[in-house]
C-alpha positions in Angstrom: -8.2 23.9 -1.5 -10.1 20.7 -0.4 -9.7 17.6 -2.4 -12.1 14.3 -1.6 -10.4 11.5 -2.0 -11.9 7.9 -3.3 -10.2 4.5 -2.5 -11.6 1.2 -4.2 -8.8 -0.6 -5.6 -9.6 -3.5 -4.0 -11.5 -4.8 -0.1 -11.4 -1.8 1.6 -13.4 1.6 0.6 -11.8 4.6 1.8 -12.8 8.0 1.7 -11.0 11.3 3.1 -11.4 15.0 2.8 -7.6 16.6 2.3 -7.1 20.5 3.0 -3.9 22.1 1.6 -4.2 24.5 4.2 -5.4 22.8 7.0 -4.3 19.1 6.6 -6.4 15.6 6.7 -9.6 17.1 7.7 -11.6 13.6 8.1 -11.0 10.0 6.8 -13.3 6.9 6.9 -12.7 3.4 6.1 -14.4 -0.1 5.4 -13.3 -3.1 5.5 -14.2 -6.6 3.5 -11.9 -9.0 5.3 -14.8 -10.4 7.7 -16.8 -10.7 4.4 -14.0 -12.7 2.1 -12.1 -14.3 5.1 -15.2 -16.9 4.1 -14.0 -17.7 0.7 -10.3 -17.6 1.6 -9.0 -14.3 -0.6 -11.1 -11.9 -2.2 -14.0 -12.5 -4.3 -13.5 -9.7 -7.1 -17.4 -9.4 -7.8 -18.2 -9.4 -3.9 -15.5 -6.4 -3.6 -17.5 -4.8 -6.5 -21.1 -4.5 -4.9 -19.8 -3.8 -1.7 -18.2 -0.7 -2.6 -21.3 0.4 -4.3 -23.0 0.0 -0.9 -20.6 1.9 0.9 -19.0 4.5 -0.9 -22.2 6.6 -0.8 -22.6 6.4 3.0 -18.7 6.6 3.7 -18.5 10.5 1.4 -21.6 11.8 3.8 -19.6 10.7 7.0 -17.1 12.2 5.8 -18.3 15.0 4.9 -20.0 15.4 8.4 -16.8 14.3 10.2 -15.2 17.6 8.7 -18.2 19.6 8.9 -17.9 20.5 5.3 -20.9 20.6 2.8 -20.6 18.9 -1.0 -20.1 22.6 -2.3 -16.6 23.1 -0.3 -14.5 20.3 -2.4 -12.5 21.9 -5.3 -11.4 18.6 -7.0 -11.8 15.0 -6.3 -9.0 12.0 -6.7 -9.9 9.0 -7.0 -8.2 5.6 -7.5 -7.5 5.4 -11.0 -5.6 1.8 -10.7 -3.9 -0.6 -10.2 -6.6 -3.0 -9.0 -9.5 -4.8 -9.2 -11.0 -3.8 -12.8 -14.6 -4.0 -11.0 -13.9 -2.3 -8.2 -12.2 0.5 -9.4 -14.5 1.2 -12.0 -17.0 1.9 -8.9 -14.8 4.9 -7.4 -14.1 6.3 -10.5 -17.5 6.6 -11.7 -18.6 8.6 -8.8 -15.8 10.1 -8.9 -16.0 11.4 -12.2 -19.5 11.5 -11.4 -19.2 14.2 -8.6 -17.0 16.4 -11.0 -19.2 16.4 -13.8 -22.2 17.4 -11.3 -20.4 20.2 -9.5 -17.8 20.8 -12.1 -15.0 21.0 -10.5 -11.8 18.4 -11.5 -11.3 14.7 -11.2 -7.8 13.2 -11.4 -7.2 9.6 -11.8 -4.4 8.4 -8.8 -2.0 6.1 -9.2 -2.6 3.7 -6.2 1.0 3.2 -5.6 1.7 6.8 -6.0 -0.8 7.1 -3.6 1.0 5.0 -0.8 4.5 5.9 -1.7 3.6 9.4 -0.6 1.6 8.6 2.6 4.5 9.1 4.7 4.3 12.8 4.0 1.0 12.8 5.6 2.7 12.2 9.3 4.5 15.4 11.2 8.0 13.3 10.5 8.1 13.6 6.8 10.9 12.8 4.1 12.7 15.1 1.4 12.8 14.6 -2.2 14.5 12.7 -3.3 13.9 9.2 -1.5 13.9 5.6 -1.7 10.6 4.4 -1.2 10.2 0.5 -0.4 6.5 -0.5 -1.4 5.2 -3.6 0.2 1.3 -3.6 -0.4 -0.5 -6.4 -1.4 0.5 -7.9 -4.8 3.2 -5.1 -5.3 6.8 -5.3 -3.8 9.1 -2.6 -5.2 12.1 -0.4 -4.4 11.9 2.8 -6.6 13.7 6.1 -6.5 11.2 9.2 -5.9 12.8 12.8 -7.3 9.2 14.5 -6.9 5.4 14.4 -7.7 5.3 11.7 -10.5 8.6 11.5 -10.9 9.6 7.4 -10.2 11.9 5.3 -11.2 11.7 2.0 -10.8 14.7 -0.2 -9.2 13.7 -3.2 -7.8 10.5 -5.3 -8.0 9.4 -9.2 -7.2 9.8 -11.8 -9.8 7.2 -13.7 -8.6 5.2 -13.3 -5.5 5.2 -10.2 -3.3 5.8 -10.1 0.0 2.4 -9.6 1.3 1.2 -12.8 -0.9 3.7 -14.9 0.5 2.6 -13.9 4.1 -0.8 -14.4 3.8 0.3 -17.6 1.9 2.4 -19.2 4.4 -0.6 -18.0 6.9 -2.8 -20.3 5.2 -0.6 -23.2 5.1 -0.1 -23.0 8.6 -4.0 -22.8 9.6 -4.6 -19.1 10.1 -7.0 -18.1 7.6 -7.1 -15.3 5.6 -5.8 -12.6 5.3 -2.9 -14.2 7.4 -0.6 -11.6 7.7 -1.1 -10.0 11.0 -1.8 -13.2 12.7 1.4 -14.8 11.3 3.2 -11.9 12.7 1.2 -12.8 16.0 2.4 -16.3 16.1 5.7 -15.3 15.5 6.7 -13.2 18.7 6.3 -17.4 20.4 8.8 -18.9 17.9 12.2 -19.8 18.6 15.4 -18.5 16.6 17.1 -21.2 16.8 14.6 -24.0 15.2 14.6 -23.1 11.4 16.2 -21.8 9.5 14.6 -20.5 5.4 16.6 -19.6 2.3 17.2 -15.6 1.9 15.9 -15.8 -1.9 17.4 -13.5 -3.6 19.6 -12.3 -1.4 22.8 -11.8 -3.2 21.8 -11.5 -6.9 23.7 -8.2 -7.3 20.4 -6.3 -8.7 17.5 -5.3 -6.4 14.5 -7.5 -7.5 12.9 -9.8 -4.7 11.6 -13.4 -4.7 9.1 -14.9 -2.2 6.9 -18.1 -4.0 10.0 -20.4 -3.0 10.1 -19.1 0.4 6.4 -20.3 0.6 7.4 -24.3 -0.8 10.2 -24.1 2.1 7.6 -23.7 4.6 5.3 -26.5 2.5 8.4 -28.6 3.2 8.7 -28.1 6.8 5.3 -28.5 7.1 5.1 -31.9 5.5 8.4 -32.8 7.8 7.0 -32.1 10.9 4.1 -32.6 13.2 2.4 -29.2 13.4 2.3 -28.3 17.3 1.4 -25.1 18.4 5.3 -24.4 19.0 6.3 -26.0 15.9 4.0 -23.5 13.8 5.2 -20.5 15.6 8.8 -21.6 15.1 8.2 -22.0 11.3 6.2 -18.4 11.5 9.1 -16.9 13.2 11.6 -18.5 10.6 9.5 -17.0 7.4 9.0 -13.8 9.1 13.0 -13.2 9.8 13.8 -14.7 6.2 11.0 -11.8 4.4 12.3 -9.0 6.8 16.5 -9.7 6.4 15.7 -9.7 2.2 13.6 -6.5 2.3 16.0 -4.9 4.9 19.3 -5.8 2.8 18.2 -4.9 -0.4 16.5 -1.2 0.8 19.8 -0.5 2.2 21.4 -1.8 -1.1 19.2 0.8 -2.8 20.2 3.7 -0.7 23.9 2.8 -1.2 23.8 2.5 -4.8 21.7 5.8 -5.2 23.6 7.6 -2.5 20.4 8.9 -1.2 19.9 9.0 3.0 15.8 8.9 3.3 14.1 5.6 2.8 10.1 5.3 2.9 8.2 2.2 3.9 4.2 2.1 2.6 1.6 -0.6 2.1 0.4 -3.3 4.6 3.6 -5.0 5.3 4.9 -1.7 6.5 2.8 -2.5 9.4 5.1 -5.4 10.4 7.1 -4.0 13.9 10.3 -6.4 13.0 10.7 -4.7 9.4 10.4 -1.5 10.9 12.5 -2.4 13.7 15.6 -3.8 11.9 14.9 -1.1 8.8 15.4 1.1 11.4 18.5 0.2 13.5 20.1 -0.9 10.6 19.8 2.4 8.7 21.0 4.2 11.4 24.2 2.4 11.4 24.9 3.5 7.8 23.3 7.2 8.4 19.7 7.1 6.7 16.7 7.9 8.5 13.4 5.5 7.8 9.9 7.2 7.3 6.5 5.0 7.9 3.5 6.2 7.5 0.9 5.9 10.5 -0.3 2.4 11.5 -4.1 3.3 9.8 -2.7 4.7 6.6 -0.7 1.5 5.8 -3.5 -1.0 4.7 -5.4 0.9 1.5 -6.9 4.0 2.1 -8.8 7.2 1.1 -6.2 9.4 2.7 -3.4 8.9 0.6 -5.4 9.1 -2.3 -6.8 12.6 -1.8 -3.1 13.8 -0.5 -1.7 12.2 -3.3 -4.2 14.1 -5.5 -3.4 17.5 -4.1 0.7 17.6 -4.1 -0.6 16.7 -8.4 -2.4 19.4 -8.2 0.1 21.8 -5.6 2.4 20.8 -8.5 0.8 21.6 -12.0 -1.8 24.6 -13.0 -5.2 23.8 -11.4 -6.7 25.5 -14.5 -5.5 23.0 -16.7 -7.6 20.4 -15.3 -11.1 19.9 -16.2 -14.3 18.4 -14.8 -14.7 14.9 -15.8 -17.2 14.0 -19.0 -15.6 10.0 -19.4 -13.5 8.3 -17.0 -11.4 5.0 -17.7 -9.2 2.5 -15.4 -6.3 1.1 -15.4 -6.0 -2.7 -13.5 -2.6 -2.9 -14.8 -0.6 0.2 -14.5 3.4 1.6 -14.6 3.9 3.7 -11.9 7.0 5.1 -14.1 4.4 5.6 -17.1 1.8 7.8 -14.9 2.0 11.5 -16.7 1.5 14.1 -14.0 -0.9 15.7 -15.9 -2.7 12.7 -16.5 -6.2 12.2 -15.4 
């Protein structure tokens, strides 16, 4: 079974052809960060009409890539939500689009279900039942993962997630947008020893995170100090270490308190090498093993859509779903709520 995949939650467009007997068979990607970095963050309508320029281009390459013709795909996922309501509503419509036309099924993917799952894509794969650690974009969550669409939800921010509060604290300290990589960059030149942030969060006895006041600590520092080049990486390196000890600490907190020994890491922040080095060592010491997915299937992606799409499908009656006549989004959506029949 072949299953296309469609990614356009949000600046990237991301297509892939997924084989349930032969693996990933091709995957294509584009990116709008050279277009927004001019505005600062994403321009929601901008996201919109790029898609519909590339998501027509992006299925033939990928078709090609895989040397597979329109005819060999036996169901299509596409990203169903969370998102931008704009540009999800372009993937779906082809999406639903395509099934209609060669009637064949469409499911509607959960993004987050999506990236929690992308770890299974690489040859070192996790177990159910897991912890999975989701850091992507405006989502920061700890949740417990028994099987296909079976989540529960542990932990999650209170405010800002962990990748806003990089690419904010980026911005305050000159890099641009999105800031996230590059404060990561600056940060292998800062010194320990210089500052030292609050850990918000930290010990609140439940699993929920906190990063907006981390963010008017740097502001503070900031307005304290005259920004050299050392001085920024110092503050870089200071955030960086605060973000990575709360996420580390309260993953580990998870595992403990489920009793589970597998922890996954997915979404951009998963990218960062400190998280994945302290995750690491630390979760060795205390006899859990960390799974990442690979570097390209962190940041948003058509690959762990059209995976995610067949384990729902590997795991229900093929039969029971239908070729799309109406499709629908979802730019605020419950991972726990997601029915696993649910298109």
């Amino acid at each position: 079974m072949i299953v296309l995949g469609i990614e356009t939650s949000c600046d990237e467009t991301g297509i892939a052809l997924f084989s349930t007997e032969h693996g990933l068979l091709s995957h294509t990607l584009h990116s709008q960060i050279n277009m927004h970095s001019e505005y600062g963050g994403v321009v929601p309508e901008l996201a919109s009409r790029d898609h519909i320029r590339q998501v027509l281009p992006l299925i033939n390459q990928a078709l090609r890539a895989a040397k597979c013709e329109l005819h060999d795909i036996n169901a299509i996922a596409y990203t169903q939500g969370p998102g931008l309501a704009g540009a999800l509503l372009v993937g779906a419509s082809i999406g639903a689009s395509l099934s209609f036309a060669l009637g064949i099924p469409a499911l509607g993917i959960h993004h987050l279900e999506g990236h929690l799952l992308s770890p299974l894509l690489s040859a070192s794969a996790p177990n159910f039942p897991f912890i999975a650690l989701l850091v992507s974009g405006g989502h920061t969550q700890l949740m417990q993962v028994d099987g296909i669409g079976r989540y529960k939800l542990l932990g999650e921010t209170v405010d800002d997630a962990a990748g806003e509060a990089f690419d904010k604290t980026a911005k305050l300290l000159g890099l641009g947008y999105p800031g996230g990589a590059a404060l990561s960059q600056l940060a292998k030149h800062g010194q320990q020893s210089q500052f030292k942030l609050p850990r918000p969060m930290l010990n609140s006895g439940d699993l929920n995170f906190s990063f907006s006041g981390l963010k008017t600590s740097v502001l503070t520092l900031i307005n304290r100090h005259e920004l050299t080049q050392q001085i920024r990486a110092d503050i870089a390196f200071a955030f960086q270490e605060a973000v990575v000890e709360v996420l580390t600490e309260k993953s580990l907190a998870a595992l403990s308190q489920t009793g589970l020994t597998q922890l996954v890491v997915a979404g951009g922040v998963g990218a960062n090498q400190q998280l994945r080095d302290d995750l690491t060592h630390k979760a060795a010491s205390v006899g859990a093993s960390v799974f990442y997915p690979e570097l390209e299937f962190c940041t948003d992606n058509g690959a762990m859509i059209a995976f995610a799409g067949a384990m729902r499908l590997h795991a229900t009656d093929i039969n029971t779903w239908q070729p799309a006549n109406s499709f629908t989004v979802n730019a605020r959506w419950n991972l726990e709520l997601i029915d696993l029949t649910e298109a």
